[in-house]
C-alpha positions as CSV (number, residue, x, y, z in Angstrom):
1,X,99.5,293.3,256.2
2,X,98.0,294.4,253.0
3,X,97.8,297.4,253.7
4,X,101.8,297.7,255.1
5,X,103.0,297.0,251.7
6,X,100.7,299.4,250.2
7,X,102.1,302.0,252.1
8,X,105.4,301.0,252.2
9,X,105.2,301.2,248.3
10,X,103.8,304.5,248.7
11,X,106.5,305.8,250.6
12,X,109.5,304.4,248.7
13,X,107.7,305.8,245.4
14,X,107.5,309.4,246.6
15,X,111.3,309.3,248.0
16,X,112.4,308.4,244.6
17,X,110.2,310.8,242.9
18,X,111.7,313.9,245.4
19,X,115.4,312.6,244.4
20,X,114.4,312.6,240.7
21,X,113.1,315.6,240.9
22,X,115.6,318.2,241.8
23,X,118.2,317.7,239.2
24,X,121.6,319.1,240.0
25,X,122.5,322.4,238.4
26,X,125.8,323.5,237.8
27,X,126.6,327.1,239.4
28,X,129.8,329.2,238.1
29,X,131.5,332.2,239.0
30,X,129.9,335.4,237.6
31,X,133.7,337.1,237.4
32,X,135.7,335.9,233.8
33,X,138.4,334.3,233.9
34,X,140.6,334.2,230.7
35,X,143.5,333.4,228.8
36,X,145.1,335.0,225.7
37,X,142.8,333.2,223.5
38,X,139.3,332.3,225.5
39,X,137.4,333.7,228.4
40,X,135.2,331.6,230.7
41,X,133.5,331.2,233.9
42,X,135.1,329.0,236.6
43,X,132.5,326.4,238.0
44,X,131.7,326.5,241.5
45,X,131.1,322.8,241.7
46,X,133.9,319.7,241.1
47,X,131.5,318.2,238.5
48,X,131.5,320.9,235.9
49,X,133.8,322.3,233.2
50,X,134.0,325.4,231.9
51,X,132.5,326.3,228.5
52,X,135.1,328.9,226.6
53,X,134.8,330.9,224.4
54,X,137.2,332.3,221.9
55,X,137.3,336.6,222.5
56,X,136.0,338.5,220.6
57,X,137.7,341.8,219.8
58,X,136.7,345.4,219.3
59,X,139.3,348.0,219.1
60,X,141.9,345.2,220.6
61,X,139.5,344.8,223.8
62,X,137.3,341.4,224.5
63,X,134.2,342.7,224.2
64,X,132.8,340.2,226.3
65,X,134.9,339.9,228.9
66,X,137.0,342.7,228.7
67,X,139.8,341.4,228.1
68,X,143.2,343.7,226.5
69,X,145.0,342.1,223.6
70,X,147.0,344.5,222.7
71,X,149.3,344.0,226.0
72,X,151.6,340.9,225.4
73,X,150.6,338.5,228.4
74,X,152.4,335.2,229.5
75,X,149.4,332.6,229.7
76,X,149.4,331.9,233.4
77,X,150.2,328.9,235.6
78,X,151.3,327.2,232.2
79,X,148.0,327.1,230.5
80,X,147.4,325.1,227.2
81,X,144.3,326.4,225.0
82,X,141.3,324.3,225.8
83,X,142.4,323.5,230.0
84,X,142.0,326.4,232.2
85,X,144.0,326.7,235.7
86,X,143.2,330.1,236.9
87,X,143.8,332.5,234.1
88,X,143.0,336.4,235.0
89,X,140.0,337.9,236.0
90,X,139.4,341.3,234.2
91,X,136.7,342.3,235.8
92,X,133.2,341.1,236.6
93,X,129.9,340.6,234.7
């Protein structure tokens, strides 16, 4: 009987210490997506949010994400800085 438990314990300890193990890591798309004011990375996972980032320009062109600001653009599907819902994707990374 002893010996039951002690394996019993044994088990249950190294299924929890499996599950604990393997954190879950966030994956995002490696194409930008952007906005007139910030680019970002969509996440591939319903758990995530983006981190923006304001462009940065050189010669009116987001030098990160390539970006053009010096075309007027109409912020798409009714964006507000700061919430992202699709944006444009200039080109890939």
């Amino acid at each position: 009987m002893k010996n039951v438990l002690i394996l019993t314990l044994a088990i249950l300890t190294s299924i929890c210490l499996f599950a604990c193990a393997a954190p879950h890591q966030h994956k995002f798309s490696k194409d930008w997506s952007c906005d007139a004011r910030y680019h970002w990375h969509e996440p591939l996972c319903d758990d995530a949010s983006p981190e923006m980032k304001e462009h940065t320009f050189v010669q009116g062109k987001c030098s990160v994400c390539g970006y053009d600001g010096t075309t007027p653009s109409e912020p798409s599907g009714g964006e507000t800085p700061g919430e992202p819902s699709g944006g444009t994707t200039p080109g890939g990374e």
